[in-house]
C-alpha positions as CSV (number, residue, x, y, z in Angstrom):
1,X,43.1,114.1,103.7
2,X,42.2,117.7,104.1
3,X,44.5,119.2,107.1
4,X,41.5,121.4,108.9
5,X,41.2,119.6,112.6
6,X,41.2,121.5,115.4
7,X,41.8,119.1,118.8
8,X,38.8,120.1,120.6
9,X,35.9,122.0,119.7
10,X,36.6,124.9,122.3
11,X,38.4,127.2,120.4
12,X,40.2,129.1,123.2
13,X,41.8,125.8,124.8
14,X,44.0,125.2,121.4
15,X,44.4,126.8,118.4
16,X,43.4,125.4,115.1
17,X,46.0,122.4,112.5
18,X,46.8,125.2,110.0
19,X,48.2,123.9,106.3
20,X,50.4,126.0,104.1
21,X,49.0,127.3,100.8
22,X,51.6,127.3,98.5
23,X,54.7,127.6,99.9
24,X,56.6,130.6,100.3
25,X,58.7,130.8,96.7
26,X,56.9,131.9,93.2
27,X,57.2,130.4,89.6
28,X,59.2,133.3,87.9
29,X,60.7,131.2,84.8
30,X,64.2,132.2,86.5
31,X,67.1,129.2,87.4
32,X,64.7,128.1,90.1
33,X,61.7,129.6,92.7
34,X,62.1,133.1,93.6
35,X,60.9,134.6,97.0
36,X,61.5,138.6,98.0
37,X,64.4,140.5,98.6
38,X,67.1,139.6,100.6
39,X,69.5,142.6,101.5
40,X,72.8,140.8,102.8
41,X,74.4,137.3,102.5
42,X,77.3,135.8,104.0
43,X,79.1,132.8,105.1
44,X,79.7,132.0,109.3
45,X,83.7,132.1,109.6
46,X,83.8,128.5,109.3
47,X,81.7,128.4,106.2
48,X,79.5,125.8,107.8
49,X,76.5,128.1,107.7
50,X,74.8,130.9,105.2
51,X,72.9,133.6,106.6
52,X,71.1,136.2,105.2
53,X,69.5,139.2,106.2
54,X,66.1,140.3,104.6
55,X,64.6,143.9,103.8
56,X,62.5,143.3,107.0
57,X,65.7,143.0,109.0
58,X,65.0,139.5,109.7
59,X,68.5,137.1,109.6
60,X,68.0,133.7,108.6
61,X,70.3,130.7,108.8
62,X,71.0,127.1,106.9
63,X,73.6,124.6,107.1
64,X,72.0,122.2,104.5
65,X,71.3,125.0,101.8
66,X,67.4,123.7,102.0
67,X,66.2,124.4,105.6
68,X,66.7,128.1,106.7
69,X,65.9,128.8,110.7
70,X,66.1,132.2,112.6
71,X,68.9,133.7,113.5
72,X,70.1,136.5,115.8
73,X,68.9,139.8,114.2
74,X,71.7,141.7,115.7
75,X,74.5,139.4,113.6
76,X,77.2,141.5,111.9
77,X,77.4,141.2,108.5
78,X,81.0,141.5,107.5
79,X,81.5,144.5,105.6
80,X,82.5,144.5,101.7
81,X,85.8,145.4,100.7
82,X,85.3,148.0,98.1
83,X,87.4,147.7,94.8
84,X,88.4,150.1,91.9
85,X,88.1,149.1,88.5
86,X,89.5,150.5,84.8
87,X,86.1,150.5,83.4
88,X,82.4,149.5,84.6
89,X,80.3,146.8,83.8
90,X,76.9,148.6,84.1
91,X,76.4,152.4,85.4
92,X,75.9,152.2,88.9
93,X,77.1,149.0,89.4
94,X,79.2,148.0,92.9
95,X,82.6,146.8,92.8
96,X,83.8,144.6,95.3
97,X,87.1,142.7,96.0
98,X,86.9,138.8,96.2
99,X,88.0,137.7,99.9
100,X,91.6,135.7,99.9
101,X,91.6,136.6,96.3
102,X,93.3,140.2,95.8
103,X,93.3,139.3,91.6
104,X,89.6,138.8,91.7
105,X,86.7,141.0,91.3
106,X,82.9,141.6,91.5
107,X,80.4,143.9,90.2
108,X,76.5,143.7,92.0
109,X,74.5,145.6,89.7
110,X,71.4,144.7,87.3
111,X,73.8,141.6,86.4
112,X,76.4,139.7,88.5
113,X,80.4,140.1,86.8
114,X,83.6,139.0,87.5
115,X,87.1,140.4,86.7
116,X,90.2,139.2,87.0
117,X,92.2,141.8,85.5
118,X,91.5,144.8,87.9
119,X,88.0,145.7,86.1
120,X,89.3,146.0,82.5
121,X,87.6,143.1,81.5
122,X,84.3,141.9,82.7
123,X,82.3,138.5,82.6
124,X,78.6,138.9,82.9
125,X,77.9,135.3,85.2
126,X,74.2,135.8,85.4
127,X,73.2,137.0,81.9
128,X,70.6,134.5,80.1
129,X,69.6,136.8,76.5
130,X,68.7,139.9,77.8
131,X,67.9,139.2,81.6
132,X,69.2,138.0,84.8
133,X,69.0,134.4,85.1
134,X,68.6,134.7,89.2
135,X,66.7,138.2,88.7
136,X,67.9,141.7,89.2
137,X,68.9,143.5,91.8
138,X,71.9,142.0,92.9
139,X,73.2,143.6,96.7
140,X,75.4,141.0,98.6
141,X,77.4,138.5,97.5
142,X,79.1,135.8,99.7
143,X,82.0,133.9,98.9
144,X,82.4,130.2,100.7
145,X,85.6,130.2,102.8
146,X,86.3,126.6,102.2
147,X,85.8,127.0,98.4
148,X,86.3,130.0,96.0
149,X,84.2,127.9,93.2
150,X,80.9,128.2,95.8
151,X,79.5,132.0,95.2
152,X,75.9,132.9,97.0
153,X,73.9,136.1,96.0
154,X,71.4,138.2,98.0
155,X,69.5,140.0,95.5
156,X,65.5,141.5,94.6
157,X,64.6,138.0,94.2
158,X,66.1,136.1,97.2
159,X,69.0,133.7,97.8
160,X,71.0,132.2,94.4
161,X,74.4,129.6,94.6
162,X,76.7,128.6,92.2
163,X,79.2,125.9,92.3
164,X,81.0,126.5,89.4
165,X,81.8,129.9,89.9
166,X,78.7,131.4,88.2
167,X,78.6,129.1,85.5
168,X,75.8,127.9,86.7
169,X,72.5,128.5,89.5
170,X,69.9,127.7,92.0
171,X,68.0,128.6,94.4
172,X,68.0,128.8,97.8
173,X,63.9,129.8,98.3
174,X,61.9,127.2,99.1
175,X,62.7,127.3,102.7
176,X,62.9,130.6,103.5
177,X,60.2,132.7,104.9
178,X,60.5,136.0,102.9
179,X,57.5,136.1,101.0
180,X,55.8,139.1,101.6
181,X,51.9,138.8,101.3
182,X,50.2,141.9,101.5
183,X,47.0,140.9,100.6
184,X,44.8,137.5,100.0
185,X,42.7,138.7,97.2
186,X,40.3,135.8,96.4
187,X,40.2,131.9,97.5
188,X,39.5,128.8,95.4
189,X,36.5,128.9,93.7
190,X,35.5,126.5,90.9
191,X,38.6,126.5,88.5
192,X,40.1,129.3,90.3
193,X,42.8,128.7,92.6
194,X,44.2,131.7,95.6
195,X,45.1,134.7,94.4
196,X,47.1,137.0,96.3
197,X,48.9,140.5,96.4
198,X,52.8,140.2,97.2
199,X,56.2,142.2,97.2
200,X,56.7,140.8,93.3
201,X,53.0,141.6,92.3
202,X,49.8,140.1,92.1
203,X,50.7,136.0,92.2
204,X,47.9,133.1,91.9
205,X,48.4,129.4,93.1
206,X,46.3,127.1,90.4
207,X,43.7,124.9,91.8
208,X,45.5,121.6,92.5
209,X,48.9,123.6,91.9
210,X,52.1,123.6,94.4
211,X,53.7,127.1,94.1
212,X,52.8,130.6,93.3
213,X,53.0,132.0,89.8
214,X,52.5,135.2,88.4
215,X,48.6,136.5,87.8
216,X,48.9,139.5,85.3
217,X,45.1,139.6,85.5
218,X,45.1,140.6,88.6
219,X,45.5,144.0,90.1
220,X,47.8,143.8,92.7
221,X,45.5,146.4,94.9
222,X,41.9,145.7,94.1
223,X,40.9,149.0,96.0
224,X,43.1,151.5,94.1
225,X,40.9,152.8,91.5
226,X,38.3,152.8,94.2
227,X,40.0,155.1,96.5
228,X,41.2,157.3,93.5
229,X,37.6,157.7,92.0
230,X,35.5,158.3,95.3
231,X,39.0,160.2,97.1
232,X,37.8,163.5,94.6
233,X,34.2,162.8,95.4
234,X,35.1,163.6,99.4
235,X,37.9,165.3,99.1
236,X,40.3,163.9,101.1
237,X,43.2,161.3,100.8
238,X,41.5,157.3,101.3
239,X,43.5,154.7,102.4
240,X,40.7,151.6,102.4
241,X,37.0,151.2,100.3
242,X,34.8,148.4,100.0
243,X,31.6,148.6,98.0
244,X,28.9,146.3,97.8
245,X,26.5,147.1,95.2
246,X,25.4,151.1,95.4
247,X,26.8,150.6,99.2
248,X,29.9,152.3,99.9
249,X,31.8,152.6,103.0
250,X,35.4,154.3,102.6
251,X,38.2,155.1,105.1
252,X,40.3,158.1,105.2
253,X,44.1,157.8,106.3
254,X,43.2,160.3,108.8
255,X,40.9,157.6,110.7
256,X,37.4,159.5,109.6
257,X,35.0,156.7,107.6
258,X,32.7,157.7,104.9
259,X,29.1,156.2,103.6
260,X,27.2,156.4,100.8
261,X,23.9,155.0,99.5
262,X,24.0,155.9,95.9
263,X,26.7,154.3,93.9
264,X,29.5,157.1,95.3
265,X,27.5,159.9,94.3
266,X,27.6,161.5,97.7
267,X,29.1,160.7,100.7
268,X,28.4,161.2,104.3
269,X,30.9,161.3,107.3
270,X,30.0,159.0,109.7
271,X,30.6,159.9,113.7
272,X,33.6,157.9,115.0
273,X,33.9,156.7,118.9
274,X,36.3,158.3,121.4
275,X,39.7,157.2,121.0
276,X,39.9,156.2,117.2
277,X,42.7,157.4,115.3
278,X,45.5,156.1,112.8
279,X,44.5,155.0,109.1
280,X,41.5,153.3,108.4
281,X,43.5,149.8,106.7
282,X,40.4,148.0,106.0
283,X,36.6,147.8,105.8
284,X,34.3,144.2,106.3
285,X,31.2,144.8,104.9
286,X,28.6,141.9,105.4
287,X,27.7,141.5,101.3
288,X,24.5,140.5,102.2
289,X,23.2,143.0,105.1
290,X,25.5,146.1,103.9
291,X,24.1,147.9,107.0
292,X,26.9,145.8,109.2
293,X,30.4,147.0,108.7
294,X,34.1,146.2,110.8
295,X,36.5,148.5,110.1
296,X,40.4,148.2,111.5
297,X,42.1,150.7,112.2
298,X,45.6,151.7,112.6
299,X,45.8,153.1,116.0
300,X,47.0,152.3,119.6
301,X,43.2,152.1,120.8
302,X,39.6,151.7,119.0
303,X,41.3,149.1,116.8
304,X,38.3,147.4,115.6
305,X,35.4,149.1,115.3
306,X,31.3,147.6,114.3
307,X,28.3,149.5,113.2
308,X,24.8,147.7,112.8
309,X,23.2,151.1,110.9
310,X,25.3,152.2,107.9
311,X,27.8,153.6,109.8
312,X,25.1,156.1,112.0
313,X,27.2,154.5,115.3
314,X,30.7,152.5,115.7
315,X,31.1,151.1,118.9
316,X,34.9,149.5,119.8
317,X,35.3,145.7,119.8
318,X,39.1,145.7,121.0
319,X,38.0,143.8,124.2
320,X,41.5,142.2,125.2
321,X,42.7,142.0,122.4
322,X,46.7,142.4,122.5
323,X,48.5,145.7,122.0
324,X,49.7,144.9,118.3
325,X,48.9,146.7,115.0
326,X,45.9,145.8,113.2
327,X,45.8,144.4,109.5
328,X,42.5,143.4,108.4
329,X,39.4,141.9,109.9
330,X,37.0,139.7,108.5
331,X,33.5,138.3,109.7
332,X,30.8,135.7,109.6
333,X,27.5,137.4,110.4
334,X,25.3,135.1,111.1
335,X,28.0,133.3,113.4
336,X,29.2,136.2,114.8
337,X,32.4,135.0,114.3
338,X,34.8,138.0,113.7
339,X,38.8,137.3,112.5
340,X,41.7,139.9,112.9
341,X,44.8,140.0,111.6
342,X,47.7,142.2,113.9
343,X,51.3,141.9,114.5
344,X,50.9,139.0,117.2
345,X,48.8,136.9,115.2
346,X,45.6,136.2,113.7
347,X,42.6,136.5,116.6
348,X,38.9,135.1,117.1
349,X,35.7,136.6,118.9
350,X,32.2,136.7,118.8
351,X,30.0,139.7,119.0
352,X,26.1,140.4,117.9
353,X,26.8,141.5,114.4
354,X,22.8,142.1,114.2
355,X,22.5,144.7,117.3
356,X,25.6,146.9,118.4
357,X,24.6,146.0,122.3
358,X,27.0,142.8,123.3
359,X,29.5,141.8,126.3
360,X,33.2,142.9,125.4
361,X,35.0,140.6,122.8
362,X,37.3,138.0,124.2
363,X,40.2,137.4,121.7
364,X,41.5,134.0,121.2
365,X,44.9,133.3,119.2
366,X,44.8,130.8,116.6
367,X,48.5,131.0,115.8
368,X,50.0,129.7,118.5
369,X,51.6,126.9,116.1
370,X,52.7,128.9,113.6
371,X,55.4,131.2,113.1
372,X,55.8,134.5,115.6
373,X,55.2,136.8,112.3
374,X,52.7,139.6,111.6
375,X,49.7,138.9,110.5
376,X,48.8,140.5,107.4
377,X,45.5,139.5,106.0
378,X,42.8,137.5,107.0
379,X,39.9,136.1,105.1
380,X,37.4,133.2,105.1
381,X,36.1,131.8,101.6
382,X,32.9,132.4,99.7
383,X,31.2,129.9,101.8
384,X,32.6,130.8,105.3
385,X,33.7,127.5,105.9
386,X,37.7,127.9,105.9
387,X,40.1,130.6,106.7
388,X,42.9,132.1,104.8
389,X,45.5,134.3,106.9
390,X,48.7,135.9,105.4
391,X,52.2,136.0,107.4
392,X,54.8,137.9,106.6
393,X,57.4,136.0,105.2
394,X,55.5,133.1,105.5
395,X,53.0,133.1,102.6
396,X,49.4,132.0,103.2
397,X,48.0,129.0,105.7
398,X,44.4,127.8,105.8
399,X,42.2,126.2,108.1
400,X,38.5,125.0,109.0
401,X,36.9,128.2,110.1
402,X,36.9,127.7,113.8
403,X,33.1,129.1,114.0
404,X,32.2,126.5,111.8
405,X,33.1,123.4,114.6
406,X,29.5,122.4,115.8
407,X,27.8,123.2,112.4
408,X,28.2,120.1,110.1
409,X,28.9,120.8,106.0
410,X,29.4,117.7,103.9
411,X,32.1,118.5,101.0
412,X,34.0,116.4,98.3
413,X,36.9,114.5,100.1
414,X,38.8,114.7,97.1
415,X,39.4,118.8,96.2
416,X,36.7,119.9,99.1
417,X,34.0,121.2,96.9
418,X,30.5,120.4,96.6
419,X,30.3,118.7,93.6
420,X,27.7,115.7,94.2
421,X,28.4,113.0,95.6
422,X,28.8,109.0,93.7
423,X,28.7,105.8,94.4
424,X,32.6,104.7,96.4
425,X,33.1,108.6,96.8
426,X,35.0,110.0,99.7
427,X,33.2,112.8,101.5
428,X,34.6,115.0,104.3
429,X,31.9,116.2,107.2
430,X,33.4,119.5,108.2
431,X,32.4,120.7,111.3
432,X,32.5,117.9,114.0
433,X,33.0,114.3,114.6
434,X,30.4,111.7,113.3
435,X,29.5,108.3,114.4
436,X,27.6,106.7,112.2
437,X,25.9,107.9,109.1
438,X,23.0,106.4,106.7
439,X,20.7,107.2,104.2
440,X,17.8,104.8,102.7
441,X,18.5,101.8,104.6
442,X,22.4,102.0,103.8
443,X,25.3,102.4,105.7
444,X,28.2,105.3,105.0
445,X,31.2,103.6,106.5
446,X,33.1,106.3,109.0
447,X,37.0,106.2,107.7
448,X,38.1,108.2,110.3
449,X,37.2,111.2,112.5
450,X,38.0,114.1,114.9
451,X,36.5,116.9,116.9
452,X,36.6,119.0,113.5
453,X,36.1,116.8,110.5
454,X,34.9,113.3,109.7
455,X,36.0,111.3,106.7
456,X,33.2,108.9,105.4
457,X,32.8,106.7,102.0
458,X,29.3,106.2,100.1
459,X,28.5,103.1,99.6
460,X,29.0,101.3,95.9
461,X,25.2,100.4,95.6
462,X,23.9,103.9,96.3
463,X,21.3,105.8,94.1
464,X,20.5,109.0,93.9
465,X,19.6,112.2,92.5
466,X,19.3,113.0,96.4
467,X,19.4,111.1,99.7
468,X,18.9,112.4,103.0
469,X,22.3,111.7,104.8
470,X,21.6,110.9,109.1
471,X,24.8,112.1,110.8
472,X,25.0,110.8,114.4
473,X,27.4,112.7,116.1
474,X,27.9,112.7,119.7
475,X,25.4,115.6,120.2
476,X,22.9,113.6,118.1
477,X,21.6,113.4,114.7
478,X,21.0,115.8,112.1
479,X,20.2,115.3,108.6
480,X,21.7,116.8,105.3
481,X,20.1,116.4,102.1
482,X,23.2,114.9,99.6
483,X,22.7,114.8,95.8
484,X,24.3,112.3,94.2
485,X,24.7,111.4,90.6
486,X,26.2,108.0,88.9
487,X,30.1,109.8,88.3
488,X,31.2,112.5,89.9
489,X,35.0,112.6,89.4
490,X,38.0,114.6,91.6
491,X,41.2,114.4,91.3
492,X,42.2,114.5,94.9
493,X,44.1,116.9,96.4
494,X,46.4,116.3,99.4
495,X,46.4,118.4,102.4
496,X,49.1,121.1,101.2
497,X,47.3,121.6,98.3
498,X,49.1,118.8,95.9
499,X,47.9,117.0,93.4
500,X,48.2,113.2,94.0
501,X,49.9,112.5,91.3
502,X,52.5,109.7,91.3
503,X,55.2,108.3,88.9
504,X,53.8,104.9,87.4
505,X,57.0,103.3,87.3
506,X,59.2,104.6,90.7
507,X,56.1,105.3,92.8
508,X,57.6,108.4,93.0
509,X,55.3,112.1,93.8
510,X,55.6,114.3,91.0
511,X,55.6,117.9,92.0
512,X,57.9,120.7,90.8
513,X,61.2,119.2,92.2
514,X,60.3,115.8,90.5
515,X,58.1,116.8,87.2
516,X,56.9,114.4,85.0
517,X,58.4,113.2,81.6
518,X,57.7,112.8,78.1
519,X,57.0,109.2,77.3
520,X,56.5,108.4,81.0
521,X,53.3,107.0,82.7
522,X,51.7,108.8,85.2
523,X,49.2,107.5,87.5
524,X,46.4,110.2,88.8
525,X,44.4,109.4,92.5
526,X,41.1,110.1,92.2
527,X,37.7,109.5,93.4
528,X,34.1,109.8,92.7
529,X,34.2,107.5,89.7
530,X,31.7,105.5,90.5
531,X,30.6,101.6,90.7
532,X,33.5,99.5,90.0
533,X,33.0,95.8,88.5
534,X,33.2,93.1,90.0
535,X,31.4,94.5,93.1
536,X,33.2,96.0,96.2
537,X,31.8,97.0,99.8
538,X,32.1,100.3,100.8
539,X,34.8,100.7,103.9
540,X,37.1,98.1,102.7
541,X,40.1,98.2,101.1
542,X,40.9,97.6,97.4
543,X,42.9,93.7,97.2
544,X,46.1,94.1,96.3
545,X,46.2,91.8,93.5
546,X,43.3,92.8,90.2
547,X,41.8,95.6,91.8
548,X,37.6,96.4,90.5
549,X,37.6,98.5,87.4
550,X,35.9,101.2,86.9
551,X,32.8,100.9,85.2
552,X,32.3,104.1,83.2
553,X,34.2,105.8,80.8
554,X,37.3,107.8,81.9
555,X,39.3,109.8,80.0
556,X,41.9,112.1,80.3
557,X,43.5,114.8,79.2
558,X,46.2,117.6,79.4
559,X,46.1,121.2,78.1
560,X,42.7,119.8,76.4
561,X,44.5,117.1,74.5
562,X,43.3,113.4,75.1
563,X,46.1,111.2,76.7
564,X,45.7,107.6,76.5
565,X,44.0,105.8,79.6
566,X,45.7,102.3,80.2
567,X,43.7,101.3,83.4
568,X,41.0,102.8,86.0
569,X,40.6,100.9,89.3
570,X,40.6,101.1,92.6
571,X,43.9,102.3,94.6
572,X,45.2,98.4,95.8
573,X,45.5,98.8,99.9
574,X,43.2,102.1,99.9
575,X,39.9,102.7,101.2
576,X,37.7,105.2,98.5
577,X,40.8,105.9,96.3
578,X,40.7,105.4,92.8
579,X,43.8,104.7,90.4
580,X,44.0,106.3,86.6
581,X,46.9,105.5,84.5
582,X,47.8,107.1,81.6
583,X,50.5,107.4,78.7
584,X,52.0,110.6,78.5
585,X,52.9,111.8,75.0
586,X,56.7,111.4,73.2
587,X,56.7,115.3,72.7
588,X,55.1,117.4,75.4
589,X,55.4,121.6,76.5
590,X,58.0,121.4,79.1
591,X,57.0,123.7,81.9
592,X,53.4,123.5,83.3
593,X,50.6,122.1,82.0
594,X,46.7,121.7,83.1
595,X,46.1,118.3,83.5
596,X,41.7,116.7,84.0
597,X,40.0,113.4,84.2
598,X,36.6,112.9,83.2
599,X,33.7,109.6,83.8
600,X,31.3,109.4,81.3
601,X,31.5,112.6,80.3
602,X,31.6,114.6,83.5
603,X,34.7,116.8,84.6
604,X,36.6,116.4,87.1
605,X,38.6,119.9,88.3
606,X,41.7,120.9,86.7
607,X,45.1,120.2,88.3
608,X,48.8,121.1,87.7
609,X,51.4,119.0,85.9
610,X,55.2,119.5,85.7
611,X,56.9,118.4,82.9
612,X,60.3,117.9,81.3
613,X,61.4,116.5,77.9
C-alpha cells in the first residue's frame, strides 16, 4: 500500500520508489484544474500535436490532449498575425487575426473575444459573471488546422480547449508539469494534509485528498515577516531566517549569517569559511539542539555549510556534490542524514552533526527516476521518517526517508500514522524487511515485504492496551512495544495519496474525474475496525460469498452529518481490508466534502469526497 520501497538498503546503488503528492494541477473552482502559466501555444502543422511553451522556457507536447511529454526547447512558435480593430474589447487587450479565416478575430486580454466584423463587435467567450471561466491572463491562442471549432489558450493558469468555438472549456493540466513549487511548508500531521508555497499562492492537499486547493491560511512565505522584523535589527537586507524558540540564525543575501540568543534582540555576525558567497537561501536548524545549523548557500563553492556551536565555526560539506545551484537542505541529527535540494536533483550524505570533525560528504542522487527538473525544496516530516522534495514543474513526491532503512518504525497501514493498532488491522514496518513477527504467543501474519517496508496483519484474537511486537528480520530480532485498543479505524489511503473510495454499484474509483452522486452508494476501504463475527484468521482472505461483519458500531458521516451505514465487513478476496457501505443523501453540496468513519465511537481521519448532483 504505501509506495516508500527502496530496492536495496544501500542507498548509493539505487535511488529510492518516489510517489507523487498531489499531482501537478490545483482546485481553482475554474472549468477544470489549473497549473501555472503557460506563455505560448500552438498546433504542429499537421494539427496532430499541441505544444506549449511555459514561462520557464520549457516546450511541452501532447497528441492525446491528456499526456504532455518534452519537447525541443528550441521549437518555433509561429508568430501571430496582428489585427486592427474599430473598437477594443478591454484596454490593453491583443488583437490577433484567425489563421485561414481573414473575417475572424481575437482579442487576448483579461478575457478571451471574438469578432467577426473587423473589431466592431466583440463576444466575450470566457466570461462566467464577472471572471474568467479558464482564468486571466490570456497570451497565446492556437487555432486547430483541421478544425476552426477546436480553439486552445495559453494563459496565467495553463492550457484551456474548446470544441465549440468558446462556447464551452477544459483543461488541459493534469498532465503537464508546470507547477511551480517554491516551497513545501508543512507535511501531514493529524488532520492536516501538505501545504505548500507555489506560483498561484499558498496551496494545501487535504489529508486523504487528490489535488491541491487553495490555503488562504497560509502565508505563502512563512519567513517574510521574519526577515522584515530582525533585517532593521542588523541592518542589512535578509534573504533566509529560521528561529527556534529565542534561537535565531538569519542569512543575509550578501552570504554573511547572523545569530542571536535572545529572542532577536541582538545579533551577532558569525565568521564564514573561505570561499562562501551568493545568498544565504536557507537555514536547517536542529529544533532540538539549536546549536547545530546547515545553511545553503547560493554560490559556485561553500554550498552547504554546518556549525556544531551556534554558528562560532562553519565548516563546508560540498564534498562531491555536483556543480548545480543549491535550494534547501534539510537534516536528521541523530542519523546524520543531511538532504539537499539543487538544480540536478535532490542529494543524500552523512556527516557528524554532533562534532564539526568528519570525512568529506559523499553525495548520492535519489532522483535518478524522476524527472531531470530542479529541485526546489526538500523536507522530511515531523517524525523524520519520510521525505518531501519539490520539482519544478513537477509538484511534490515523497518517499521513506532513506536514513531510516535499517531502523524499524511500525505505523498504521491504512493512512501511515500511529494511531494504535486493533484486532485484523494492517500495519506497515518501515524501515526493513521482516520475517516473522509475534507478540504473547500469537502470530502477526507477514502480507508482504521488501528491503524498505514490510506489511503485516494483527491477529483477530489480540488484546491489548500494549504488546511487545518480536520483529525477526534478517539481521535478527528487535522488539517494539505496540499499543493496541479494541477499534482503531482508518480509512485507507492508497499510495498516491487517494482515498479508497469506490462506487457501490460500477466498482468504479471515485476521485475528482469520477465524483460521487447524490442518491448513490458509496463504499469506503478501511481498516482497524476490529473483531469481525463469525470469527476469521488473521492472513487469510475474506470468502467471497457473506463476508464476517464487523462487530462494533460504525458510523459514518460527511461534512459532520450522519449517512446511513448499510453493511460493514470484510473486503471479499482481501487480506486486512474492511468494506463500509453507505447511502449518500438525495440532496448533497456539490463540490468537496469531508467525508469520516468511526467504530464505537472512535474516529477514523478525515478524507475527501467529490460530489455532483
Amino acid at each position: 500500500m504505501l509506495g516508500v520501497a527502496i530496492a536495496t538498503a544501500a542507498v548509493a546503488q539505487t535511488a529510492p520508489d518516489w510517489r507523487q503528492v498531489g499531482g501537478s494541477a490545483v482546485e481553482l473552482s475554474l472549468a477544470a484544474p489549473a497549473t501555472g502559466p503557460v506563455r505560448d501555444v500552438w498546433f504542429s502543422a499537421t494539427g496532430n500535436a499541441l505544444l506549449a511553451r511555459t514561462v520557464s522556457g520549457r516546450v511541452f507536447q501532447t497528441q492525446d490532449f491528456e499526456t504532455w511529454t518534452a519537447a525541443d526547447p528550441s521549437a518555433q512558435t509561429p508568430a501571430p498575425v496582428p489585427a486592427t480593430a474599430v473598437r477594443m474589447p478591454e484596454s490593453g487587450a491583443t488583437v490577433i487575426q484567425a489563421p485561414r479565416n481573414p473575417a475572424r478575430t481575437f482579442a487576448l486580454g483579461s478575457q478571451l473575444y471574438r469578432s467577426d466584423d473587423g473589431g466592431r463587435s466583440w463576444e466575450n467567450l470566457t466570461a462566467y459573471r464577472s471572471q474568467a471561466v479558464i482564468g486571466s491572463g490570456q497570451h497565446s491562442i492556437a487555432i486547430s488546422p483541421a478544425d476552426p471549432d477546436q480553439i486552445v489558450v495559453a494563459n496565467d493558469y495553463g492550457v484551456w480547449r474548446s470544441l465549440d468555438g468558446g462556447m464551452s472549456w477544459s483543461g488541459l493540466n493534469h498532465g503537464l508539469p508546470n507547477l511551480a513549487v517554491r516551497r513545501i511548508l508543512s507535511t501531514p500531521y493529524g488532520a492536516t494534509g501538505t501545504r505548500i508555497a507555489a506560483g498561484v499562492g499558498a496551496l494545501e492537499l487535504p489529508v486523504g485528498g487528490s489535488i491541491w486547493q487553495p490555503a488562504d491560511a497560509v502565508a505563502a512565505d512563512p519567513e517574510a515577516a521574519l526577515r522584515q522584523r530582525y533585517a532593521t535589527v542588523i541592518g542589512s537586507e535578509l534573504s533566509a531566517v529560521t528561529q527556534v524558540g529565542r534561537f535565531i540564525y538569519a542569512g543575509g543575501r550578501d552570504g554573511r549569517i547572523w545569530y542571536s540568543i535572545d529572542s532577536g534582540a541582538s545579533f551577532r555576525e558569525t565568521p564564514m569559511p573561505q570561499g562562501a558567497s551568493g545568498p544565504v537561501v536557507r537555514i536547517f536548524v536542529d529544533p532540538v539542539e539549536p546549536r547545530v545549523a546547515l545553511a545553503a548557500l547560493g554560490g559556485r563553492t561553500a554550498r552547504v555549510l554546518r556549525t556544531t556551536q551556534f554558528g562560532n565555526f562553519w565548516d563546508v560539506l560540498d564534498g562531491n556534490l555536483p556543480d548545480a545551484a543549491v535550494h534547501s537542505v534539510t537534516a536528521d541529527r541523530a542519523s546524520g542524514a543531511i538532504y539537499v535540494a539543487t538544480d540536478k536533483g535532490v542529494f543524500f550524505g552523512r556527516a557528524d552533526l554532533e562534532n564539526s570533525s568528519s570525512p568529506a560528504v559523499n553525495w548520492t542522487d535519489l532522483t535518478a527516476k524522476l524527472p531531470q527538473a530542479p529541485a526546489t525544496d526538500v523536507r522530511l516530516d515531523a517524525a523524520a521518517v519520510q521525505l518531501y522534495i519539490a520539482l519544478d514543474g513537477y509538484g511534490v513526491f515523497a518517499t521513506a526517508a532513506p536514513h531510516r532503512i535499517g531502523s524499524l518504525r511500525i505505523v498504521n497501514g491504512g493512512d501511515f500514522t500511529n494511531r494504535p493498532a486493533a484486532p485484523g488491522s494492517l500495519l506497515s514496518v518501515l524501515g526493513g524487511r521482516v520475517t516473522g513477527a509475534d507478540a504473547a504467543g500469537r502470530a502477526y501474519p507477514i502480507l508482504s515485504g521488501s528491503d524498505a517496508e514490510t506489511q503485516i496483519q494483527v491477529p483477530f484474537d489480540a488484546v491489548g492496551p500494549n504488546v511487545s511486537l518480536a520483529l525477526r528480520t534478517p539481521r535478527g530480532t528487535v522488539t517494539r512495544d505496540l499499543p493496541v485498543q479494541p477499534v482503531s479505524p482508518a480509512i485507507i489511503i492508497s499510495r498516491d495519496g487517494a482515498p479508497m473510495l469506490w462506487d457501490a454499484d460500477s466498482g468504479l474509483p471515485h476521485d475528482f474525474r469520477n465524483p460521487a452522486h447524490a442518491g448513490g452508494r458509496l463504499q469506503i476501504w478501511a481498516t482497524g475496525l476490529g473483531r469481525v463475527t463469525p470469527d476469521w484468521p488473521a492472513g487469510m482472505q475474506a470468502p467471497l460469498e457473506n463476508p464476517p461483519a464487523v462487530v462494533a458500531e460504525v458510523k459514518a458521516s460527511l461534512d459532520g452529518n450522519a449517512l446511513q451505514v448499510t453493511r460493514a465487513t470484510l473486503v471479499p478476496g482481501y487480506v486486512g481490508f474492511y468494506l463500509v457501505e453507505v447511502q449518500l443523501p438525495a440532496v448533497v453540496n456539490v463540490g468537496t466534502s469531508e467525508l469520516s468513519i468511526s467504530a464505537a465511537g472512535q474516529e477514523s481521519n478525515r478524507v475527501q469526497l467529490t460530489l455532483e448532483q
